[in-house]
C-alpha positions as CSV (number, residue, x, y, z in Angstrom):
1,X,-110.2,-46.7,-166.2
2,X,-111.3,-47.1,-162.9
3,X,-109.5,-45.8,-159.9
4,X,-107.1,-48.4,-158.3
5,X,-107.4,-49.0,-154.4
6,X,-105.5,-50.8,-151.5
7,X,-102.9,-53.5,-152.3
8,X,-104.0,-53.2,-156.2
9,X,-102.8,-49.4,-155.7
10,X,-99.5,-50.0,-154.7
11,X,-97.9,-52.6,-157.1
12,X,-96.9,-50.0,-159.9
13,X,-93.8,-47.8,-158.1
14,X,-93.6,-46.1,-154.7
15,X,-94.2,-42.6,-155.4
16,X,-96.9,-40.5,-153.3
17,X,-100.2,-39.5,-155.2
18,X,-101.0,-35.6,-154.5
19,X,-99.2,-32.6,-153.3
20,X,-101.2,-32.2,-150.1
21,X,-99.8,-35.7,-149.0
22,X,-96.0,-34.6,-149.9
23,X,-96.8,-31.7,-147.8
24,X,-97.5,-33.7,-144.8
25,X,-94.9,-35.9,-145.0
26,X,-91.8,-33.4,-145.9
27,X,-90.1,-32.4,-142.3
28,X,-91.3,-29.4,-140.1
29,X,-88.2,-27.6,-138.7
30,X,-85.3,-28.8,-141.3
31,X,-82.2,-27.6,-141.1
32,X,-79.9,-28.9,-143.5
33,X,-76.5,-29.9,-141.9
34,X,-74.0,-29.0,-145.0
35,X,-74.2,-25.2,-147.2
36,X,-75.2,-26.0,-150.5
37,X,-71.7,-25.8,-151.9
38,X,-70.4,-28.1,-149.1
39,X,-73.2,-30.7,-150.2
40,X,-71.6,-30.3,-154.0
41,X,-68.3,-30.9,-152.7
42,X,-69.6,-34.1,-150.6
43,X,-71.5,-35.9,-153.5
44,X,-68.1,-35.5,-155.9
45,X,-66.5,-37.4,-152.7
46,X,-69.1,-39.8,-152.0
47,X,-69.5,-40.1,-155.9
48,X,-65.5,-41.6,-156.5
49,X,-65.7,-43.3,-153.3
50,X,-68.8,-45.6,-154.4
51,X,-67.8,-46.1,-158.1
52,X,-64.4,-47.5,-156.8
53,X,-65.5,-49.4,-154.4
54,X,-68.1,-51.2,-156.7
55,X,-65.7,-52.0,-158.7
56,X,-63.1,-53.4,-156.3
57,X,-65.8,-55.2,-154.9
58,X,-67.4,-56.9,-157.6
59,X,-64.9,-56.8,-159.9
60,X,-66.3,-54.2,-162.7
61,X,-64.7,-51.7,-164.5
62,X,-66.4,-48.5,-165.5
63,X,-67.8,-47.7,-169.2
64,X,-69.8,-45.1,-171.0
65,X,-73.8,-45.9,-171.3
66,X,-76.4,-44.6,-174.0
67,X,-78.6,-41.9,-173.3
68,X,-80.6,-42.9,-176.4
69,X,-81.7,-46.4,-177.7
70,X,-82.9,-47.3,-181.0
71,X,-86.8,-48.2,-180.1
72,X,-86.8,-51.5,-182.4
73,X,-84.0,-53.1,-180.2
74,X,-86.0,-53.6,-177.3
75,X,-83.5,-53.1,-174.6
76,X,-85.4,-49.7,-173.1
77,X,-86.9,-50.5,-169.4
78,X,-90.6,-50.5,-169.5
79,X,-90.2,-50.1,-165.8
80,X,-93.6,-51.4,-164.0
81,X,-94.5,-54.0,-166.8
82,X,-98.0,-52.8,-167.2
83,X,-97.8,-50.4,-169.6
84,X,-98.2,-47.0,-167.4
85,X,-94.7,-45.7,-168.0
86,X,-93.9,-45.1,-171.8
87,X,-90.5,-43.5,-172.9
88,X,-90.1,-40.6,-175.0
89,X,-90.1,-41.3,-178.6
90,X,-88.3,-39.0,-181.5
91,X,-86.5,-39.4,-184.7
92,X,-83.3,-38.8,-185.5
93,X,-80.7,-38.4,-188.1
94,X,-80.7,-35.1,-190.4
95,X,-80.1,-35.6,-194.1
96,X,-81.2,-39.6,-193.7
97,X,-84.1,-40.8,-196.5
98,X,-85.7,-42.3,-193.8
99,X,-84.7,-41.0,-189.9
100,X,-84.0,-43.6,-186.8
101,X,-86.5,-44.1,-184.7
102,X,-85.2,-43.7,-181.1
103,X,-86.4,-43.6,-177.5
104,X,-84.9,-41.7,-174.1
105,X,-83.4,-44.4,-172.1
106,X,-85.5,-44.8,-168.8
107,X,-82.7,-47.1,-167.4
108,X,-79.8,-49.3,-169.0
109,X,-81.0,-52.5,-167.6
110,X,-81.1,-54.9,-170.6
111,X,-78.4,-52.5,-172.5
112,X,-75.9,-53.6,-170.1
113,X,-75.8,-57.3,-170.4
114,X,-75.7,-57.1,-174.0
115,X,-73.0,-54.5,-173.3
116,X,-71.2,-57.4,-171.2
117,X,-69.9,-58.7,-174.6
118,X,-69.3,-55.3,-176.5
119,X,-67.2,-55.0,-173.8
120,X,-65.5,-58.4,-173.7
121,X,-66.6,-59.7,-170.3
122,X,-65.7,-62.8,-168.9
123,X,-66.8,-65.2,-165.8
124,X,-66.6,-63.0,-162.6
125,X,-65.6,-60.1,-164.6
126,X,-68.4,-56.7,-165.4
127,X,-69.3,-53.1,-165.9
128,X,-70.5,-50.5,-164.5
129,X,-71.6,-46.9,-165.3
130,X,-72.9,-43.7,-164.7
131,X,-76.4,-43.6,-166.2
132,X,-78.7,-41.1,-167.0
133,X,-82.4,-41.3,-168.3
134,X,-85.5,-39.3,-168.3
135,X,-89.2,-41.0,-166.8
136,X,-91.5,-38.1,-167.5
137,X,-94.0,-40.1,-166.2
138,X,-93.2,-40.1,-162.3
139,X,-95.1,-38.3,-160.3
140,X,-92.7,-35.8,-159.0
141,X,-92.3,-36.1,-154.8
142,X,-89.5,-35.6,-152.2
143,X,-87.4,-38.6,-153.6
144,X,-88.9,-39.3,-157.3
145,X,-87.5,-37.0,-160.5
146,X,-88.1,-37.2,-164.1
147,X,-84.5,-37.2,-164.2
148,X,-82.6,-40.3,-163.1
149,X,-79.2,-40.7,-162.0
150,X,-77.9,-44.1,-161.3
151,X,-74.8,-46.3,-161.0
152,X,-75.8,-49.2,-163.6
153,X,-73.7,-52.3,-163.0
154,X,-73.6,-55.5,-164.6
155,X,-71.7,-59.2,-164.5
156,X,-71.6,-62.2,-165.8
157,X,-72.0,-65.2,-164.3
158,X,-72.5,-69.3,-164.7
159,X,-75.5,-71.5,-164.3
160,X,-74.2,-72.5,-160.8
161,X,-74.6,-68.8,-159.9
162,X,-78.1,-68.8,-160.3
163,X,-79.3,-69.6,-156.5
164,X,-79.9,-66.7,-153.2
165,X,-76.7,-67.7,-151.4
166,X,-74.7,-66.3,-154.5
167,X,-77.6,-62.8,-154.7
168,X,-76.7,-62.9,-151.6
169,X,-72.9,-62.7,-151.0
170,X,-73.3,-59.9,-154.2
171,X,-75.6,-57.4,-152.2
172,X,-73.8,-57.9,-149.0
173,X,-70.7,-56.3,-151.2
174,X,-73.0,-53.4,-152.4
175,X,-74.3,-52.7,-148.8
176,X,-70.4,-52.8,-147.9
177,X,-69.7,-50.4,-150.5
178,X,-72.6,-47.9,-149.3
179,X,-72.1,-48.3,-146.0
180,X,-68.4,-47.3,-146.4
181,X,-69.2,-44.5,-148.5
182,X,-71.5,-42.8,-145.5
183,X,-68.3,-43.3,-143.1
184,X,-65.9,-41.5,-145.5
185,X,-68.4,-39.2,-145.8
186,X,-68.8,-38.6,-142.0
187,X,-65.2,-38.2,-141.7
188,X,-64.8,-35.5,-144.4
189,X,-67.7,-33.5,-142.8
190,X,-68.7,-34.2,-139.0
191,X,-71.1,-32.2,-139.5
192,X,-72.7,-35.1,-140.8
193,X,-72.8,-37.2,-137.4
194,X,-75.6,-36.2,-134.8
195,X,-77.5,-38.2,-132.6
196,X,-80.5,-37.0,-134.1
197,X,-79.9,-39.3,-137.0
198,X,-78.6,-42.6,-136.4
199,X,-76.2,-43.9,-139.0
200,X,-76.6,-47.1,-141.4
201,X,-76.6,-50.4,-139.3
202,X,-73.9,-52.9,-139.7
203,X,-75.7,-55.7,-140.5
204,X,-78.4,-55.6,-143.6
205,X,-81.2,-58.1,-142.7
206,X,-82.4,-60.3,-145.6
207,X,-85.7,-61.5,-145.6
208,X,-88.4,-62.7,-148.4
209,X,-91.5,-60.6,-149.6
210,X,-93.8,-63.5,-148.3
211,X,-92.2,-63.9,-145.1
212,X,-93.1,-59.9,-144.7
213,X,-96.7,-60.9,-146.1
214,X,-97.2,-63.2,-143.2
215,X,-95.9,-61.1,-140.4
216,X,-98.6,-58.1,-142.3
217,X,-101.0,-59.8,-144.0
218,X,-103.2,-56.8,-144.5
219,X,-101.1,-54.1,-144.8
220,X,-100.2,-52.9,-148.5
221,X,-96.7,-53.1,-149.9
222,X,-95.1,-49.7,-149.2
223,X,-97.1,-49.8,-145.4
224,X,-95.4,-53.8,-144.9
225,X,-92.1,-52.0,-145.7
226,X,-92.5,-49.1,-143.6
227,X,-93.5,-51.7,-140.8
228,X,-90.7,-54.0,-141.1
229,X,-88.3,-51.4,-141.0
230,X,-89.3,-50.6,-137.7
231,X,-88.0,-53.9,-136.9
232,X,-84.8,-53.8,-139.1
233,X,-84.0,-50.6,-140.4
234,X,-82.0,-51.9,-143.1
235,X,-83.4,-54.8,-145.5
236,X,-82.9,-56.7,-148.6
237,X,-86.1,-57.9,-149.7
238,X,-86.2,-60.5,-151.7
239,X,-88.7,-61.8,-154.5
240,X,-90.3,-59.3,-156.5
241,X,-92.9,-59.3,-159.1
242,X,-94.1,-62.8,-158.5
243,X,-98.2,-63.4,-157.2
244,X,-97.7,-63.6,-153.3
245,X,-99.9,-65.8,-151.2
246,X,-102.8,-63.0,-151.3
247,X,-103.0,-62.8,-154.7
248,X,-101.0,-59.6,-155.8
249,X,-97.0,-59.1,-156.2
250,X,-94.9,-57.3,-154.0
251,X,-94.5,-54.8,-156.6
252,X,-94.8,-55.1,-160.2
253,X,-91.6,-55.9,-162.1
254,X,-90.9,-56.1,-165.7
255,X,-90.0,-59.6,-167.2
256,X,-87.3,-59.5,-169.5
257,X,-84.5,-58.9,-167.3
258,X,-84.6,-59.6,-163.5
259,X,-85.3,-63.5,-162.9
260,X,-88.9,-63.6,-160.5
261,X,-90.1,-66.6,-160.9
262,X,-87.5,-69.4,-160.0
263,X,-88.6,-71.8,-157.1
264,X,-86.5,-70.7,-154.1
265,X,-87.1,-71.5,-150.1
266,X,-87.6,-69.2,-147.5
267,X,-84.6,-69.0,-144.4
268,X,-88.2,-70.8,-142.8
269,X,-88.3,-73.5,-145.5
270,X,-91.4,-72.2,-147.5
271,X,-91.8,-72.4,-150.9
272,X,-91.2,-69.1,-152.6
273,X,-89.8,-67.3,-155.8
274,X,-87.7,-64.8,-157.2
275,X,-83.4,-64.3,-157.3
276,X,-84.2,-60.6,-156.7
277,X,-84.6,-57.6,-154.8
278,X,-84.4,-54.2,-153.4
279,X,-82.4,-53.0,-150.5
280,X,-83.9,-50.5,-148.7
281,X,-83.3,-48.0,-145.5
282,X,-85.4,-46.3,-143.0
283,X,-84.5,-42.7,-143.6
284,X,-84.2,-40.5,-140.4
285,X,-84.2,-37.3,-142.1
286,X,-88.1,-38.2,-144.0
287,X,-88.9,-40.9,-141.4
288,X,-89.7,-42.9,-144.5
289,X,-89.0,-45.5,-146.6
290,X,-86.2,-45.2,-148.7
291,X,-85.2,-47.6,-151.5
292,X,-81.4,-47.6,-152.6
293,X,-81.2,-50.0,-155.2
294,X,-82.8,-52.5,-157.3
295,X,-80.9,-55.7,-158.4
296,X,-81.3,-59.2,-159.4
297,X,-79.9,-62.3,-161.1
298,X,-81.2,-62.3,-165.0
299,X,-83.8,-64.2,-166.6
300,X,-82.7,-67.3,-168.8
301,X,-84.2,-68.4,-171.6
302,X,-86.8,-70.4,-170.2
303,X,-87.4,-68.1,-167.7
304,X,-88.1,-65.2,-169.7
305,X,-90.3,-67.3,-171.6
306,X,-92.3,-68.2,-168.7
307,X,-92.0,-64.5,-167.4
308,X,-93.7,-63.0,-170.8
309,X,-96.3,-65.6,-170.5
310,X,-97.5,-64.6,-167.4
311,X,-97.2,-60.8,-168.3
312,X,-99.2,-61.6,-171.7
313,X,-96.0,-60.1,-173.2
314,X,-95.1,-63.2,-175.4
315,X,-94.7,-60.5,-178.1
316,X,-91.3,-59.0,-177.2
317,X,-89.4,-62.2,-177.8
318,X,-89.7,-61.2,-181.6
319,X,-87.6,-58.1,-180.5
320,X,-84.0,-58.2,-181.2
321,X,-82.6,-57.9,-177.8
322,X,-84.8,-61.2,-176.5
323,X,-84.0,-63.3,-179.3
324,X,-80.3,-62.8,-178.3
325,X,-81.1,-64.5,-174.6
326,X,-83.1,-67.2,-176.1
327,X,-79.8,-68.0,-178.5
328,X,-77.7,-67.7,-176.1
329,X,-76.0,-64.6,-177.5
330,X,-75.8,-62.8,-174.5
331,X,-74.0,-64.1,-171.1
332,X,-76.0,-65.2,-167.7
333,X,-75.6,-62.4,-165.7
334,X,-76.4,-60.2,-162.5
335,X,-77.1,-56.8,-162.2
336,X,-78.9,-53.6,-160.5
337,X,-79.3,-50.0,-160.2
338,X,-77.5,-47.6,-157.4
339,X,-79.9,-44.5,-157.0
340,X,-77.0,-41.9,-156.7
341,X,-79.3,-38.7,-155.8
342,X,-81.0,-41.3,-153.3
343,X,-77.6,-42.2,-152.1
344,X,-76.8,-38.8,-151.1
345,X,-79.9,-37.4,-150.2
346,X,-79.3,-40.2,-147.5
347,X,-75.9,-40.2,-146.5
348,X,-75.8,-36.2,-146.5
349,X,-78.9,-36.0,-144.7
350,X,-81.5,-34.1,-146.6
351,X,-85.2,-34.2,-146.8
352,X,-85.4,-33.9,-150.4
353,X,-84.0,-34.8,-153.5
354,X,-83.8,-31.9,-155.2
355,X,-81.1,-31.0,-152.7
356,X,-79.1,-33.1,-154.5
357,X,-80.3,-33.5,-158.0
358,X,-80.8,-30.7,-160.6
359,X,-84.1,-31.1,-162.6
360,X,-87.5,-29.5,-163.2
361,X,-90.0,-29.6,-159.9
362,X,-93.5,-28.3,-160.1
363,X,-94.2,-24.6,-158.6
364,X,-95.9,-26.5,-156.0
365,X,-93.6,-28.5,-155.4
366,X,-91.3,-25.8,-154.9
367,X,-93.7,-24.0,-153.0
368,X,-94.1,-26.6,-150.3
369,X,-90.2,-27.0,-150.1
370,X,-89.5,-23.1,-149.6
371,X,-92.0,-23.1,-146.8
372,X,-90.3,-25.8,-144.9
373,X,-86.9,-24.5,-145.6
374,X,-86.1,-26.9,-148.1
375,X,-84.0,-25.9,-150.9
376,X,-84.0,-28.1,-154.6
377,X,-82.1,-26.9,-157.0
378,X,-82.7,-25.5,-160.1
């Protein structure tokens, strides 16, 4: 397969390529401001803060999520849609004539609004949890892991949800929650606040994936984001996975759960798509990028149809877990993804995280932390 370049290279995730470019990018001259058993005693604080303030604010209550997934259910996350990011497959079930055939969740998406009626759910009402999956094929950088930690929330909603002013009341809520998180946080340990890193703004600035195209028409996806957080260094970009006006999405998104290809208008009154998004921060610590969450209102029927089309992925509504949304089995819903490592490898200030999160790293990886001073765990 032939090498991809430019925008066509950036669609598929926002991880970094080679080791010499992490090692370019990772600070020179870090100091981390809390000891490594401070930081531990920070994310347990940070941790109950955030899960009950999610569920004050959107009115969710917490629930226990599968690590494993049977694989002909169809409600494993294929992440990037094109095929690039398979999950691991095993058997299970000693003693059995003929074993299960599972997977290793690589995120709870689609589990969790079938889950809002194991659960009971009603209008206004959801879940969250504490999810954990495995994505062995990430390549493994300062803020990328095999091993995932996220808070998973879902809830259901009606048809007259389905619009941006609703998306966006719900991730001004989140920001809320986040923001409030890193100012308990900075209270427990002042060691946290230093002009050297300014703190989350007040304000998260909304703003659609074409309207970033036009202001950087020829920049690629991951260098328009780094550029309009220069501008606003926190964002909620809206509209993902549909063909912007030059031809390619902002980034690739998988089409059974988040809806990307409703009609919406711009704040400018352009026609546009998508009732999704990603918030994302300009990290002081990496002077990068950083993306927080992932979120969006679901696909319907019609427009997971329409999404599969376009994918060439007509195939999976044969799969249990699709043929419940086109029967209307399963509620309208919301939903998105917390990164909690990414959470507090921002809020605690660290360059890496494997400050944060324990998992495998490459010796090389680990090399080019130890020489900067960086420690990840193991």
């Amino acid at each position: 397969m032939a090498e991809k370049t430019g925008k066509e290279a950036d669609l598929a995730g926002p991880g970094i390529s080679t080791y010499e470019e992490v090692e370019k990018i990772l600070p020179t001259g870090y100091e981390p401001l809390l000891s490594r058993k401070d930081t531990q005693k920070a994310i347990a604080g940070v941790k109950n803060y955030i899960e009950e303030g999610l569920c004050k604010e959107l009115n969710i209550f917490r629930i226990e999520s599968p690590l494993i997934m049977e694989t002909a259910s169809g409600m494993n996350d294929y992440l990037d849609r094109d095929g690039s990011r398979t999950p691991i497959d095993f058997q299970c079930g000693l003693g059995l004539e003929k074993k299960i055939d599972a997977q290793v969740v690589q995120a709870a998406t689609k589990w969790k609004r079938w889950a809002l009626t194991q659960f009971e759910c009603g209008v206004g009402e959801g879940i969250m949890t504490d999810m954990r999956a495995v994505r062995k094929d990430y390549f493994l950088d300062h803020d990328h892991s095999s091993y995932v930690d996220q808070w998973d929330w879902e809830r259901v909603i009606t048809a007259g949800d389905r619009n941006l002013d609703f998306l966006k009341d719900i991730v001004k809520k989140l920001y809320k929650v986040i923001k409030g998180a890193q100012d308990f946080a900075f209270s427990k340990y002042p060691a946290l606040v230093t002009d050297k890193y300014p703190p989350l703004p007040d304000e998260l600035k909304f703003i659609h994936a074409e309207e970033i195209l036009e202001m950087f028409p020829d920049l690629p996806r991951k260098q328009r984001e780094t550029a309009i957080l220069q501008e606003y260094p926190a964002v909620f970009i809206i509209g993902i996975g549909w063909v912007l006006d030059d031809g390619y999405p902002h980034e690739m998104r998988a089409a059974d759960y988040d809806d990307w290809c409703t009609p919406v208008t711009t704040e400018a009154g352009k026609p546009a798509h998508g009732l999704n998004g990603d918030i994302l921060i300009w990290n002081p610590v990496t002077r990068r990028r950083h993306e927080l969450t992932s979120m969006g209102i679901r696909v319907t029927k019609d427009t997971l149809k329409e999404q599969l089309k376009i994918t060439g992925q007509e195939h999976f509504l044969e799969l249990p877990y699709h043929k419940m949304i086109l029967n209307d089995e399963i509620p309208l819903s919301i939903g998105g993804g917390i990164g909690q490592s990414r959470t507090y490898m921002y809020i605690l200030r660290k360059a890496h995280l494997g400050e944060c999160s324990v998992t495998v790293w490459p010796k090389q990886l680990r090399d080019i932390c130890a020489a900067k001073k960086i420690h990840v765990l193991q």
